[in-house]
N, C-alpha and C positions, 0 to 999 in steps of 0.2 A: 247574778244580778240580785241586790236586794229585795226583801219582800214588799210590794204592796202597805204590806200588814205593820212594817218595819216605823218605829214612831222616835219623838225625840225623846231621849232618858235611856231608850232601848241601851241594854251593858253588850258589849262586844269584846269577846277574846282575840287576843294575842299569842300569836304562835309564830316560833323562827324558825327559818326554810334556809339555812347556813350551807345549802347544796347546791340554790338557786343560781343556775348557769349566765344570769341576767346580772344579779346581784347579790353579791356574800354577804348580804345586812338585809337581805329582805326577812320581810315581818307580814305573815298573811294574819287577814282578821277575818274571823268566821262572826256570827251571830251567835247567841245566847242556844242556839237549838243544831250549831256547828255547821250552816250556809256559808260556806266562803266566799265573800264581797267582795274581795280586792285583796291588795296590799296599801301598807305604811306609804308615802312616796318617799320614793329616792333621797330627794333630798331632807329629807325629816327624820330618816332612819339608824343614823350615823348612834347617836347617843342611846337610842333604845333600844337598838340594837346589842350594844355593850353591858346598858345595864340585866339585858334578859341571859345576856351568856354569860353574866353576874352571880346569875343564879334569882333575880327579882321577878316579881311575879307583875306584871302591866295589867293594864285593861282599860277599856275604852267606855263612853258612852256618845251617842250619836247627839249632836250639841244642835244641829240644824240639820236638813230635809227638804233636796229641790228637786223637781225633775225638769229635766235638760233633755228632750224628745225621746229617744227610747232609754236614756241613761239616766238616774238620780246621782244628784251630787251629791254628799253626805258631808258633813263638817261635825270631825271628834277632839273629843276632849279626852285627853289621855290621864289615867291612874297610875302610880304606883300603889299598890298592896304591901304593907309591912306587917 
C-alpha cells in the first residue's frame, strides 16, 4: 500500500518482472525509498514494457492522489530518462 506520507510530484521507479506468471510485460513500481505499490496496468504496459527491455530507463511521478476506502488511487505520469 502506498504511504500516507506519499504526495503529488512524489518520483517512482520502474522495474520489470519478465517472470511474472500473470503477466510477461509486467512493470512493478516501487517508491523513491523502494515500497512496492503496485504494477503498470495491463493494459498500459505493452509499449513500456518494450522500451525498458530496450534497455531505457522510465520513471514515474505521482500526477494525482485519492483515497478509495482502504485503497488510494494514484494517477502517473510516466518518464523516459535519456
Amino acid at each position: 500500500m502506498i504511504s500516507a506520507s506519499a504526495a503529488k510530484g512524489d518520483r517512482l521507479e520502474f522495474f520489470r518482472e519478465p517472470d511474472n506468471r500473470y503477466d510477461k510485460q509486467a512493470i512493478v513500481i516501487k517508491t523513491a525509498y523502494g515500497v512496492k505499490i503496485g504494477f503498470v496496468p495491463q493494459r498500459d504496459n505493452v509499449i513500456f514494457a518494450r522500451l525498458m527491455d530496450a534497455g531505457k530507463l522510465l520513471f514515474g511521478k505521482i500526477a494525482a492522489k485519492e483515497k478509495r476506502g482502504a485503497w488510494a488511487k494514484i494517477s502517473i505520469k510516466v518518464f523516459l530518462h535519456e
